[in-house]
HTML snippet that shows the backbone in 3Dmol.js (N, CA, C, O; Angstrom):
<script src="https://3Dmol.org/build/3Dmol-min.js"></script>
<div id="view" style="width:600px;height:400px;position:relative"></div>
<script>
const pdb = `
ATOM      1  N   UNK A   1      56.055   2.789   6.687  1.00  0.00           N
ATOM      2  CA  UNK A   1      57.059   1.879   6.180  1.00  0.00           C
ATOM      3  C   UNK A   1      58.116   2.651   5.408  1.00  0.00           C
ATOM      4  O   UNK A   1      57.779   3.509   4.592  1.00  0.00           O
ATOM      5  N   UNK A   2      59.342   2.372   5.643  1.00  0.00           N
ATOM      6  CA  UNK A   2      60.370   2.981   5.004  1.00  0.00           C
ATOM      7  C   UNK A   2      60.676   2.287   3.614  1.00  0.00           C
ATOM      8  O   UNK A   2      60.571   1.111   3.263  1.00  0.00           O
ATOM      9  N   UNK A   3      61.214   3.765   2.746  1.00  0.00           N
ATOM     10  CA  UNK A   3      61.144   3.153   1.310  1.00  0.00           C
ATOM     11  C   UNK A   3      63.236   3.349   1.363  1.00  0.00           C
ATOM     12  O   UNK A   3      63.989   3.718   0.461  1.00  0.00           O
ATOM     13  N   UNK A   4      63.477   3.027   2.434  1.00  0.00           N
ATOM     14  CA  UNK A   4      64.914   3.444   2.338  1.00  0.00           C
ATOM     15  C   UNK A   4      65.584   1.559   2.283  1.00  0.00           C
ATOM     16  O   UNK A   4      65.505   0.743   3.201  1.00  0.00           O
ATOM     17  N   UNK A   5      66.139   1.368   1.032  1.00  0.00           N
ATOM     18  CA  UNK A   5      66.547  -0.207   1.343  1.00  0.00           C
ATOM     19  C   UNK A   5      68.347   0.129   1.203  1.00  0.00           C
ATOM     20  O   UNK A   5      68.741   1.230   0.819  1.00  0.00           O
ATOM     21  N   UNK A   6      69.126  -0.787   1.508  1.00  0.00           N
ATOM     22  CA  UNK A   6      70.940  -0.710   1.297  1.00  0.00           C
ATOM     23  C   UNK A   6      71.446  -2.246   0.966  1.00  0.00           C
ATOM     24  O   UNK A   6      71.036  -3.359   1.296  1.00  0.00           O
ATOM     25  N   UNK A   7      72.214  -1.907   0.392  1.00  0.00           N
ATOM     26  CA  UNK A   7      72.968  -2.974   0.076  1.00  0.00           C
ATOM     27  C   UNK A   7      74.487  -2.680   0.523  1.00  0.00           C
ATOM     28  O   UNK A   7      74.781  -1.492   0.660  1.00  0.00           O
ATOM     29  N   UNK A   8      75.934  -4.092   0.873  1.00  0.00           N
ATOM     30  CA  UNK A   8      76.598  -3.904   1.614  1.00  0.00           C
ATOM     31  C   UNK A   8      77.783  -4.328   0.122  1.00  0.00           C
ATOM     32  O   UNK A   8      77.123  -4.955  -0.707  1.00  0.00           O
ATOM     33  N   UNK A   9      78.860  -4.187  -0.220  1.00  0.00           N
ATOM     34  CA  UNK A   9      79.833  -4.413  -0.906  1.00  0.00           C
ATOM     35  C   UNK A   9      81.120  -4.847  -0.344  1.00  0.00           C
ATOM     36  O   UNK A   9      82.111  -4.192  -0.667  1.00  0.00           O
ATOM     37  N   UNK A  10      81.282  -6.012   0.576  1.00  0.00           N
ATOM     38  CA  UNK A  10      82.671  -5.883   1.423  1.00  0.00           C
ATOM     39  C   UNK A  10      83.668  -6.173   0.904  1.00  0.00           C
ATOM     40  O   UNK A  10      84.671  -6.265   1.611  1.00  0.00           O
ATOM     41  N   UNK A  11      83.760  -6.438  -0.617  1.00  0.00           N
ATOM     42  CA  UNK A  11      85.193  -6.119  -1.246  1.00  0.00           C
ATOM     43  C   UNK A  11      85.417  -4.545  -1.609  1.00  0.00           C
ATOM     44  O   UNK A  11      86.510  -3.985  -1.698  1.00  0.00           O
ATOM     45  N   UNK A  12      83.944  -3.877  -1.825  1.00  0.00           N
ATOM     46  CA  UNK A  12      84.477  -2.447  -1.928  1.00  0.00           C
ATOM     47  C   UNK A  12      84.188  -1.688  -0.851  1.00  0.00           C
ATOM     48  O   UNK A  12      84.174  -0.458  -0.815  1.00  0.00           O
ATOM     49  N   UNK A  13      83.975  -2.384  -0.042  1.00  0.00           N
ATOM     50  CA  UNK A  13      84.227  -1.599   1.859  1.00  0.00           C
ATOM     51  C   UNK A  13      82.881  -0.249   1.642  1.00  0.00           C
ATOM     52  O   UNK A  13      82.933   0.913   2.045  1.00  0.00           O
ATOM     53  N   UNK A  14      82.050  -0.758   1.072  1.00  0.00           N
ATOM     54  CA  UNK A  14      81.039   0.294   0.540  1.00  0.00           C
ATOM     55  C   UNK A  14      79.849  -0.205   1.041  1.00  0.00           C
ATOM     56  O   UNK A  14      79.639  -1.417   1.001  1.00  0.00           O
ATOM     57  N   UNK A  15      78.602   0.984   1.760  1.00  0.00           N
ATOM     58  CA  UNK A  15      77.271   0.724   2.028  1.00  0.00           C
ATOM     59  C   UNK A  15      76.368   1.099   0.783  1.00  0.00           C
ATOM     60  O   UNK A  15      76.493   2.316   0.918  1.00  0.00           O
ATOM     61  N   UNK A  16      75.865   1.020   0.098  1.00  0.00           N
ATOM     62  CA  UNK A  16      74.793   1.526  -0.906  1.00  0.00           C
ATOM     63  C   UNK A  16      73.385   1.721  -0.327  1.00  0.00           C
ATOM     64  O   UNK A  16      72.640   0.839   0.099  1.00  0.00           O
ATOM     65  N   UNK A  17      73.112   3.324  -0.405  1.00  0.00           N
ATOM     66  CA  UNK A  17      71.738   3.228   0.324  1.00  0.00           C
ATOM     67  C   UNK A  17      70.840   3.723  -1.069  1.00  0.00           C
ATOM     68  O   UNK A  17      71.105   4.556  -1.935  1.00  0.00           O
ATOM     69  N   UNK A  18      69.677   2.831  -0.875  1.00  0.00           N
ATOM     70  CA  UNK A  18      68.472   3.105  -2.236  1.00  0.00           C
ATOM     71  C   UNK A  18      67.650   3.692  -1.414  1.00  0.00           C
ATOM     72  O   UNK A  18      67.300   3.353  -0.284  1.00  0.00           O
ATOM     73  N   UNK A  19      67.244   4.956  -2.307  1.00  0.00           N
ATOM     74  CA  UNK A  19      65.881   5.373  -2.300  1.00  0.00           C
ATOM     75  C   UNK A  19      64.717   5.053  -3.309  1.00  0.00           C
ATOM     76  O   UNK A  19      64.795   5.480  -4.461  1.00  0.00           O
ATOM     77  N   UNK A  20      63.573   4.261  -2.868  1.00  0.00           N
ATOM     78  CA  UNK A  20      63.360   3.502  -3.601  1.00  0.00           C
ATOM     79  C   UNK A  20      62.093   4.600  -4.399  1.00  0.00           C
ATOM     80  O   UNK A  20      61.726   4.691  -5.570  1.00  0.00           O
ATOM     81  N   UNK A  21      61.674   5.340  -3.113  1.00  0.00           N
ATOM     82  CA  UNK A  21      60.173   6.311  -3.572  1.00  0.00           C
ATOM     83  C   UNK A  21      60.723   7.443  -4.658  1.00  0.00           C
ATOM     84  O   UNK A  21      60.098   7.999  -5.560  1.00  0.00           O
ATOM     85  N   UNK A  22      62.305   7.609  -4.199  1.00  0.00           N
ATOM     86  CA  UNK A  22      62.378   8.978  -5.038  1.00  0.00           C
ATOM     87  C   UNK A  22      63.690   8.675  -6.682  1.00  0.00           C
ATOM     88  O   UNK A  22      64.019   9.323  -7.676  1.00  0.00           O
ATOM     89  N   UNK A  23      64.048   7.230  -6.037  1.00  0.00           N
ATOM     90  CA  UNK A  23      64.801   6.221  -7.099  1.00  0.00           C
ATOM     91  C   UNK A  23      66.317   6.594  -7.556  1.00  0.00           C
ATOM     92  O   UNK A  23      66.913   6.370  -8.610  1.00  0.00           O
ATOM     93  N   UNK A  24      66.859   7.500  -5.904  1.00  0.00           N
ATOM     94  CA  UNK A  24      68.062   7.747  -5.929  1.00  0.00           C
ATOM     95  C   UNK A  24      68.855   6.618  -5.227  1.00  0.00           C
ATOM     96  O   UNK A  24      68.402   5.574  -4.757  1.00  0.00           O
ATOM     97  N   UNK A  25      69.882   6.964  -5.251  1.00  0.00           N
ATOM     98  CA  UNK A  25      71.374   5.982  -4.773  1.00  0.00           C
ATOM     99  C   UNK A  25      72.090   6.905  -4.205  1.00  0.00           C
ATOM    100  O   UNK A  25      72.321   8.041  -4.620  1.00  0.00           O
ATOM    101  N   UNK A  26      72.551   6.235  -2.938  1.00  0.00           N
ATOM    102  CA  UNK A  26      74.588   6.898  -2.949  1.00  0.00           C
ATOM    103  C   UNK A  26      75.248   5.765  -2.634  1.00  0.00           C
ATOM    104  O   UNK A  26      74.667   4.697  -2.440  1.00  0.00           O
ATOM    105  N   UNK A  27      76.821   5.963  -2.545  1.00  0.00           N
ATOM    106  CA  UNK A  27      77.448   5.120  -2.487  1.00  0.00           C
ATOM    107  C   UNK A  27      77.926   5.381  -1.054  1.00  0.00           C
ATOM    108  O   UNK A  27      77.272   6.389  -0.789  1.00  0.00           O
ATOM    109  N   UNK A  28      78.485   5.172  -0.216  1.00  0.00           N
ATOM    110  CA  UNK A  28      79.050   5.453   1.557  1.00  0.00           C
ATOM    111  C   UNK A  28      80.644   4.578   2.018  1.00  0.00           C
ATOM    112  O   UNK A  28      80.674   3.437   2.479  1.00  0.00           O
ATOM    113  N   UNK A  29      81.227   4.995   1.891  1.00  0.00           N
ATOM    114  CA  UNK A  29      82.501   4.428   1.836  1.00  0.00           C
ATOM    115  C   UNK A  29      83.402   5.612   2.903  1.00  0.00           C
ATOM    116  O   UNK A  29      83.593   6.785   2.581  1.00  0.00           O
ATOM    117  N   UNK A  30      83.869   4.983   4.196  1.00  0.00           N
ATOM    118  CA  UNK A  30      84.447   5.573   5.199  1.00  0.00           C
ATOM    119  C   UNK A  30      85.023   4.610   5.560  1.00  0.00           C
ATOM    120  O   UNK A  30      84.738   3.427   5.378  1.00  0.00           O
ATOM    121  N   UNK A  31      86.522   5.424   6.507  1.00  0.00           N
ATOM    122  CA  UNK A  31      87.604   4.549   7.098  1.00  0.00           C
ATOM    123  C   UNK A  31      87.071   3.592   8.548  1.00  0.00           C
ATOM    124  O   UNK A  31      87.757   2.913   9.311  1.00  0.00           O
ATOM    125  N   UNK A  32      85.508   3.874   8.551  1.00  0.00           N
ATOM    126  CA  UNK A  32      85.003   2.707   9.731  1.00  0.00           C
ATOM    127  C   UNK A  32      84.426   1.983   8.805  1.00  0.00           C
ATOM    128  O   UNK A  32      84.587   0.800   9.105  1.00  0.00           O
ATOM    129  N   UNK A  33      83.903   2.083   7.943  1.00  0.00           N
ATOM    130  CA  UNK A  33      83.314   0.730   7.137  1.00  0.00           C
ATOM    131  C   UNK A  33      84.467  -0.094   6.300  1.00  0.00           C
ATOM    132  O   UNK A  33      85.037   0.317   5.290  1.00  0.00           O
ATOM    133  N   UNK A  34      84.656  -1.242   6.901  1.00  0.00           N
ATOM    134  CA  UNK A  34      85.708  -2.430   6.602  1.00  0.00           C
ATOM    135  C   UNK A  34      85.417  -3.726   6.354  1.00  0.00           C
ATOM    136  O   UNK A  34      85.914  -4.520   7.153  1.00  0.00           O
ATOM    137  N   UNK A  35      84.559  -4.309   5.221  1.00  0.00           N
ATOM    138  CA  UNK A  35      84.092  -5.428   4.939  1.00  0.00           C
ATOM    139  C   UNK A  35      82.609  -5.324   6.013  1.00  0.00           C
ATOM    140  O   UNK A  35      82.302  -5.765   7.121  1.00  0.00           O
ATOM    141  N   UNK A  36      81.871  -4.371   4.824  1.00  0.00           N
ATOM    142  CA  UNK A  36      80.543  -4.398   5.776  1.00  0.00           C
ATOM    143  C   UNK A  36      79.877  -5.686   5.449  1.00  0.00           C
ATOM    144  O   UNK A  36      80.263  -6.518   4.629  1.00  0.00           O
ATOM    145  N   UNK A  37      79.095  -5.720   6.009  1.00  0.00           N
ATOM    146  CA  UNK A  37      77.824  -7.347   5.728  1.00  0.00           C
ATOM    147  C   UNK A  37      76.689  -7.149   6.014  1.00  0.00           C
ATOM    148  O   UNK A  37      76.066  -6.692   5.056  1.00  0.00           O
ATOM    149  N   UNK A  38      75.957  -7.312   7.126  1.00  0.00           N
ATOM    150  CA  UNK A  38      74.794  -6.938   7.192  1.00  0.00           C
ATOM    151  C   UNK A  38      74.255  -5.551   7.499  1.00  0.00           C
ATOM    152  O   UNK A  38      74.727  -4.722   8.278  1.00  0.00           O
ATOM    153  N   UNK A  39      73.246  -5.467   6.785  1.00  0.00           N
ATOM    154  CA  UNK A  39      73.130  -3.878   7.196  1.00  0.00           C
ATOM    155  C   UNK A  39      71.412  -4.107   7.165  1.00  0.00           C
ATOM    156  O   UNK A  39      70.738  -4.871   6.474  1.00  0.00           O
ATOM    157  N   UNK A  40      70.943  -2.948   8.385  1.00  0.00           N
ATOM    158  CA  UNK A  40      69.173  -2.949   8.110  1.00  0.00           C
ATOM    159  C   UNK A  40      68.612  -1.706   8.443  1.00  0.00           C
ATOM    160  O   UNK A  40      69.613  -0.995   8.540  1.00  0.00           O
ATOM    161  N   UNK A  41      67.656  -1.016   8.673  1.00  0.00           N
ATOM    162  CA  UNK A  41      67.393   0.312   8.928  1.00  0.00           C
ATOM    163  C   UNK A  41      67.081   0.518  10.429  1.00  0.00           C
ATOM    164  O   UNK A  41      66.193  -0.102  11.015  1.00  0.00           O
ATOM    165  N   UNK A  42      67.721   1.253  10.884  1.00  0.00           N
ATOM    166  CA  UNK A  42      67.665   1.392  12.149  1.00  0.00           C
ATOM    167  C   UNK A  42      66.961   2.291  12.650  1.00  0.00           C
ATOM    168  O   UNK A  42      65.988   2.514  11.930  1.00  0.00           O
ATOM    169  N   UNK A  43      67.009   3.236  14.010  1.00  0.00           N
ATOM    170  CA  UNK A  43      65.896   3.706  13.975  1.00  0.00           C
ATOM    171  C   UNK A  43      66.220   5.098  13.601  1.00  0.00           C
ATOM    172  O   UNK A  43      67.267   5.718  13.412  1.00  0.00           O
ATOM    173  N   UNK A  44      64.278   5.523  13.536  1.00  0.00           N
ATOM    174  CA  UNK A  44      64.442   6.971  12.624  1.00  0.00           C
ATOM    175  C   UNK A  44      64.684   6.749  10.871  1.00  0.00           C
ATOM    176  O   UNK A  44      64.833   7.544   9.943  1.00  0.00           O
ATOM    177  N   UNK A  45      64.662   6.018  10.918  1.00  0.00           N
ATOM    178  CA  UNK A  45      64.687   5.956   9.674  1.00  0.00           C
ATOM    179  C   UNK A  45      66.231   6.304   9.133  1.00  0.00           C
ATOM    180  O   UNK A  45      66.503   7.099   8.234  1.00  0.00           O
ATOM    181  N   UNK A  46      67.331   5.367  10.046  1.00  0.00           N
ATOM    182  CA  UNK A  46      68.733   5.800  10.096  1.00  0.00           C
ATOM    183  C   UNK A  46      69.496   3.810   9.383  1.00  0.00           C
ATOM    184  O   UNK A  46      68.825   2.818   9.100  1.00  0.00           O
ATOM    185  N   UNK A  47      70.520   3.929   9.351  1.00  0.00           N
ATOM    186  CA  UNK A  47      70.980   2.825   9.022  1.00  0.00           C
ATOM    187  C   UNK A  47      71.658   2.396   9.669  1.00  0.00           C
ATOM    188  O   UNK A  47      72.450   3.172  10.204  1.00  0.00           O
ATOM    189  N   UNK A  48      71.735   1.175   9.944  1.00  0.00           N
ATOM    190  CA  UNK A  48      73.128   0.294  10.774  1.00  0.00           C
ATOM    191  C   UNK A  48      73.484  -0.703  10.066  1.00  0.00           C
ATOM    192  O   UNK A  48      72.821  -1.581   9.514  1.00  0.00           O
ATOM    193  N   UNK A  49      75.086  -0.416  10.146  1.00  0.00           N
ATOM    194  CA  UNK A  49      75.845  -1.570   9.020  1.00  0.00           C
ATOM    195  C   UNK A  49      77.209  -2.097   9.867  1.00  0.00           C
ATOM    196  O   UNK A  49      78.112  -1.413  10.348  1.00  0.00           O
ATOM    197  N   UNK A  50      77.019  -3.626   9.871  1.00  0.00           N
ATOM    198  CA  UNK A  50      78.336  -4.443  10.580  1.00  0.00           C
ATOM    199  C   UNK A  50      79.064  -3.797   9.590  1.00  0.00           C
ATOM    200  O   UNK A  50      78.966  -3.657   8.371  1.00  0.00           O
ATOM    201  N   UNK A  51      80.129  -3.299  10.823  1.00  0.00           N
ATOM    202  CA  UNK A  51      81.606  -3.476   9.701  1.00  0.00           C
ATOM    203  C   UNK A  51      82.580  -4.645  10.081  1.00  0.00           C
ATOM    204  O   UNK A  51      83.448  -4.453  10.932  1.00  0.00           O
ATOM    205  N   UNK A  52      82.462  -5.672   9.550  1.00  0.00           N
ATOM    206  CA  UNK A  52      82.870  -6.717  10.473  1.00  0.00           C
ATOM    207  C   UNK A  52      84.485  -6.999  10.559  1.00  0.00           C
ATOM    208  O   UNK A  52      84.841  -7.850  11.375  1.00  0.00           O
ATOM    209  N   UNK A  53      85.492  -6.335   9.764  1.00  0.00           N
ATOM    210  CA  UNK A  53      86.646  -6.104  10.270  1.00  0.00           C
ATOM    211  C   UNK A  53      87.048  -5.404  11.705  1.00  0.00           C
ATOM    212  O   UNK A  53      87.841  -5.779  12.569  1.00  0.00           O
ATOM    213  N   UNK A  54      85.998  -3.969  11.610  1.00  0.00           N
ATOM    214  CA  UNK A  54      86.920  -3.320  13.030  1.00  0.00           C
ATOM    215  C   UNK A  54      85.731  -3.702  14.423  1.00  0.00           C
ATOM    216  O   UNK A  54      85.377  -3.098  15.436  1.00  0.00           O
ATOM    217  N   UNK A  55      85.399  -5.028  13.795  1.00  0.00           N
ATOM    218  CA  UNK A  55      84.296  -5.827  15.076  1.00  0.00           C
ATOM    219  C   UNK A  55      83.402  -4.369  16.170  1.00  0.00           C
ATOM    220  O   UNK A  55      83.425  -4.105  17.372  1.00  0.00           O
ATOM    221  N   UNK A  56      82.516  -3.569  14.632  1.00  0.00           N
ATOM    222  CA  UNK A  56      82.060  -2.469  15.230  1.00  0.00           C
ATOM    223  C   UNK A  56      80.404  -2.511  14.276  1.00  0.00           C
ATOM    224  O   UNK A  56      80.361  -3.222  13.273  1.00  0.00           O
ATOM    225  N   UNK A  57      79.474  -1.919  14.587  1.00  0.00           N
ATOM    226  CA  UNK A  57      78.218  -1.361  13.794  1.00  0.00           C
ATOM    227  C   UNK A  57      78.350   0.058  13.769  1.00  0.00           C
ATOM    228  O   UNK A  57      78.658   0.745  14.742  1.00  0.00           O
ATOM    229  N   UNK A  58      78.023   0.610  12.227  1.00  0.00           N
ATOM    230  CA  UNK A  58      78.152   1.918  11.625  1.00  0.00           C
ATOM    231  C   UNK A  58      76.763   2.638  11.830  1.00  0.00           C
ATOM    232  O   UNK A  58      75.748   1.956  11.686  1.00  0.00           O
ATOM    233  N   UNK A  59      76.661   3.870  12.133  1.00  0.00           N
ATOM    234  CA  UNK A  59      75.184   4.115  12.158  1.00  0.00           C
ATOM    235  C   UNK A  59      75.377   5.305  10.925  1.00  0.00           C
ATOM    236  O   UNK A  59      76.359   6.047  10.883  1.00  0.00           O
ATOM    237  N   UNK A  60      74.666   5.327  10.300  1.00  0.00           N
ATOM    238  CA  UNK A  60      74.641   6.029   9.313  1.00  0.00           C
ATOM    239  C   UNK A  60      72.986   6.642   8.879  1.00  0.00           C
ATOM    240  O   UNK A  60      71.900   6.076   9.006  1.00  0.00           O
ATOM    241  N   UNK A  61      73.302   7.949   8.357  1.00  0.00           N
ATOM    242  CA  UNK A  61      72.031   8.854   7.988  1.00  0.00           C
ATOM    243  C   UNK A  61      71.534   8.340   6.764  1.00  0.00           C
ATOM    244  O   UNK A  61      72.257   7.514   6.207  1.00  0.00           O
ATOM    245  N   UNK A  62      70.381   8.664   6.179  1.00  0.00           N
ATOM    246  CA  UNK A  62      69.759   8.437   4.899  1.00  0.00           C
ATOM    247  C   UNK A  62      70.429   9.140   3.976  1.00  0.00           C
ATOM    248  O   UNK A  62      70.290   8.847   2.789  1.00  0.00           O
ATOM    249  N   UNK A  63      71.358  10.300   4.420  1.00  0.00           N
ATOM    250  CA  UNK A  63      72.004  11.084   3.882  1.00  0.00           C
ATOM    251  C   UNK A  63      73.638  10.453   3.508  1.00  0.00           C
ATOM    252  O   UNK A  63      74.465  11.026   2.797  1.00  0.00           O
ATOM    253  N   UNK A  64      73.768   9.475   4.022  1.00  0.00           N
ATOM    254  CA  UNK A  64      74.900   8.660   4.257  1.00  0.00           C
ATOM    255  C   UNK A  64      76.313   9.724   4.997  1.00  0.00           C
ATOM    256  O   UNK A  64      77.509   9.747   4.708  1.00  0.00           O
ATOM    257  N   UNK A  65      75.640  10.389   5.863  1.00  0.00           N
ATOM    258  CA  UNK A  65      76.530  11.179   6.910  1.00  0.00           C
ATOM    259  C   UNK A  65      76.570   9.416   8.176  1.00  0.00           C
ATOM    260  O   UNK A  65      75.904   8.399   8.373  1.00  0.00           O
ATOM    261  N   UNK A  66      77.731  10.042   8.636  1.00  0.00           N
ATOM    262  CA  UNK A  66      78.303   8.736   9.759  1.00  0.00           C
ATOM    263  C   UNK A  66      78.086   9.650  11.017  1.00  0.00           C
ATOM    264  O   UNK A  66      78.701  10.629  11.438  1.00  0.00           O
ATOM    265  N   UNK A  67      76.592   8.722  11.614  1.00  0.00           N
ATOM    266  CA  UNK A  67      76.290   9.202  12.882  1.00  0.00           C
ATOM    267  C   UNK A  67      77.245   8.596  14.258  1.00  0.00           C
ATOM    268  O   UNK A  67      77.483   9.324  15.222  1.00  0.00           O
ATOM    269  N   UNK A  68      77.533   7.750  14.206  1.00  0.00           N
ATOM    270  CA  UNK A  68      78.453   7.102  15.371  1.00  0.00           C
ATOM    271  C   UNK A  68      79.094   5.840  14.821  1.00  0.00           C
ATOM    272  O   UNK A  68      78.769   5.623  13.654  1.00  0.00           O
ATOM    273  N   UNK A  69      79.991   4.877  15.407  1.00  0.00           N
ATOM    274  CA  UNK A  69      80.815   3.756  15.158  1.00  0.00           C
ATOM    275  C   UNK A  69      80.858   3.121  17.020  1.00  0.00           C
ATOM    276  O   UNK A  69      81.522   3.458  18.000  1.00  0.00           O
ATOM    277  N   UNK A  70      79.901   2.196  16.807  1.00  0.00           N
ATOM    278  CA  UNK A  70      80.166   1.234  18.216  1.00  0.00           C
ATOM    279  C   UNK A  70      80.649   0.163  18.159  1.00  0.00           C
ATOM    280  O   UNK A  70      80.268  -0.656  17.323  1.00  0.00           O
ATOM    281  N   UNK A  71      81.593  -0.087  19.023  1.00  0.00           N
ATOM    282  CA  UNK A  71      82.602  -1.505  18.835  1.00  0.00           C
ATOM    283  C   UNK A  71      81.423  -2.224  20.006  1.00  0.00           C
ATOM    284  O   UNK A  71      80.759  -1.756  20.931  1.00  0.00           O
ATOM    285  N   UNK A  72      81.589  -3.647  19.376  1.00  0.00           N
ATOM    286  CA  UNK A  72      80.802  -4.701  19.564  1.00  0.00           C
ATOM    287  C   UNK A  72      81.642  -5.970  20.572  1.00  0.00           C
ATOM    288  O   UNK A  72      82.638  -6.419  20.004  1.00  0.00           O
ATOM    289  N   UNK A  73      81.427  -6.420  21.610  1.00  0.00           N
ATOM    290  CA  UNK A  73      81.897  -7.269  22.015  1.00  0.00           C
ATOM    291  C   UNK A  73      82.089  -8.418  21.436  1.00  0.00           C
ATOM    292  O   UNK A  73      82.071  -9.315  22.279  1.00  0.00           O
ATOM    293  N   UNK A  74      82.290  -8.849  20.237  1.00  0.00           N
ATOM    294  CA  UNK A  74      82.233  -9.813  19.629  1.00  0.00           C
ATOM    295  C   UNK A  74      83.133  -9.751  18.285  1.00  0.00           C
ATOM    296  O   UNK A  74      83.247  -8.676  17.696  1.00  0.00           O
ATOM    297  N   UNK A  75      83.854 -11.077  17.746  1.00  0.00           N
ATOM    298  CA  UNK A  75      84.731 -10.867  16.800  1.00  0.00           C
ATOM    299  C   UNK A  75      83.794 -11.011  15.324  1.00  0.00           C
ATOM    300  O   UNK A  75      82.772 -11.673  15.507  1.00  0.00           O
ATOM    301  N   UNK A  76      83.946 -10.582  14.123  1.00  0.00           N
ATOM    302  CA  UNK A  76      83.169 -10.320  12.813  1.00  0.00           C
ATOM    303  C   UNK A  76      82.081  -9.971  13.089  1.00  0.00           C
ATOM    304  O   UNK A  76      81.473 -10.993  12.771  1.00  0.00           O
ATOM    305  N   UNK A  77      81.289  -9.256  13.469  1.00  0.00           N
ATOM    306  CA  UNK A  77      79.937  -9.314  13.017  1.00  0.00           C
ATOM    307  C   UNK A  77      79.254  -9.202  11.618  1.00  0.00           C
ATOM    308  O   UNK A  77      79.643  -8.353  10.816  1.00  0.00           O
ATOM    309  N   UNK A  78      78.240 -10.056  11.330  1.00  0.00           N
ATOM    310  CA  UNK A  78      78.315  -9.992  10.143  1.00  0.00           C
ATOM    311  C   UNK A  78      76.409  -9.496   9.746  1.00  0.00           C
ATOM    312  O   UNK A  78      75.986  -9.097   8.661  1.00  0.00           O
ATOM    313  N   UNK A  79      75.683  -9.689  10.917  1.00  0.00           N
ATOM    314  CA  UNK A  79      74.285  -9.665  10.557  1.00  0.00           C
ATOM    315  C   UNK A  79      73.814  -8.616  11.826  1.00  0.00           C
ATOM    316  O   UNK A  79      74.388  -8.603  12.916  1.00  0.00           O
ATOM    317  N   UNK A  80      72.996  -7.997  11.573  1.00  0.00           N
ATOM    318  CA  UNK A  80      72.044  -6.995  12.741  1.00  0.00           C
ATOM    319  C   UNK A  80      70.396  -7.334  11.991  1.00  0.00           C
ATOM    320  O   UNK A  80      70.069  -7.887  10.941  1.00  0.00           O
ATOM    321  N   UNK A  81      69.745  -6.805  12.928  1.00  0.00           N
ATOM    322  CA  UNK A  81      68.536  -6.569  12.908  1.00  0.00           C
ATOM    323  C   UNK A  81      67.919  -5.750  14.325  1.00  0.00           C
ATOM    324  O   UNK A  81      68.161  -6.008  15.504  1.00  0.00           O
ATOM    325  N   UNK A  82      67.250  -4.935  13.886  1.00  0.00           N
ATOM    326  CA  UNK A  82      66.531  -3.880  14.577  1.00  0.00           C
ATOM    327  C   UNK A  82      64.987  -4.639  14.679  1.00  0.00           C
ATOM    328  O   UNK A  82      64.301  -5.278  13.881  1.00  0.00           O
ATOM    329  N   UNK A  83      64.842  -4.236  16.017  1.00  0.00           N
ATOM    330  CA  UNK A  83      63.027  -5.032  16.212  1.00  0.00           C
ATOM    331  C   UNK A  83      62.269  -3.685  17.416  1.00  0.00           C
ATOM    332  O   UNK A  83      63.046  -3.335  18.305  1.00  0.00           O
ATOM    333  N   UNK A  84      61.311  -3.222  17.416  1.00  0.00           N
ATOM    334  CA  UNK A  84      60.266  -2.224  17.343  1.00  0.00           C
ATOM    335  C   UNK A  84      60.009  -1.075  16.279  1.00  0.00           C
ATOM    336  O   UNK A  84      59.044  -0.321  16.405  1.00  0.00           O
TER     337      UNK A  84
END
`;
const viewer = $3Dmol.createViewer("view");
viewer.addModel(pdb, "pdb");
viewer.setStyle({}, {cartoon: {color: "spectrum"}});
viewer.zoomTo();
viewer.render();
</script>
């Protein structure tokens, strides 16, 4: 079980990823994250966060490095969830 939890800020266009085992923070703020909203842990123990302005999901490291930006067929997205 991952001790990696995030929180999303879409007035400050910011991902917050917690480490909860080792009780650090960062903050993640890039020109693809634009009114993020939902965000959940994806796989590997990686993150995915709607950015629901540029109608895309952010994949992001635990490290809060920006692994890719996929545009989504769909206008706002606002919620994801990962299942296996």
């Amino acid at each position: 079980m991952s001790s990696q939890r995030m929180l999303t800020d879409r007035f400050a266009n910011t991902v917050y990823l917690l480490e909860t085992v080792k009780g650090t923070s960062r903050a993640v703020t890039h020109e693809n994250i634009q009114v993020p909203l939902g965000a959940c842990v994806g796989p590997g123990d990686t993150v995915l966060a709607c950015s629901m302005s540029n109608h895309s999901i952010v994949h992001l490291s635990v490290d809060g490095v920006i692994l890719g930006t996929y545009p989504v067929d769909m206008w706002y997205p606002f919620t994801i969830c990962v299942y296996g």
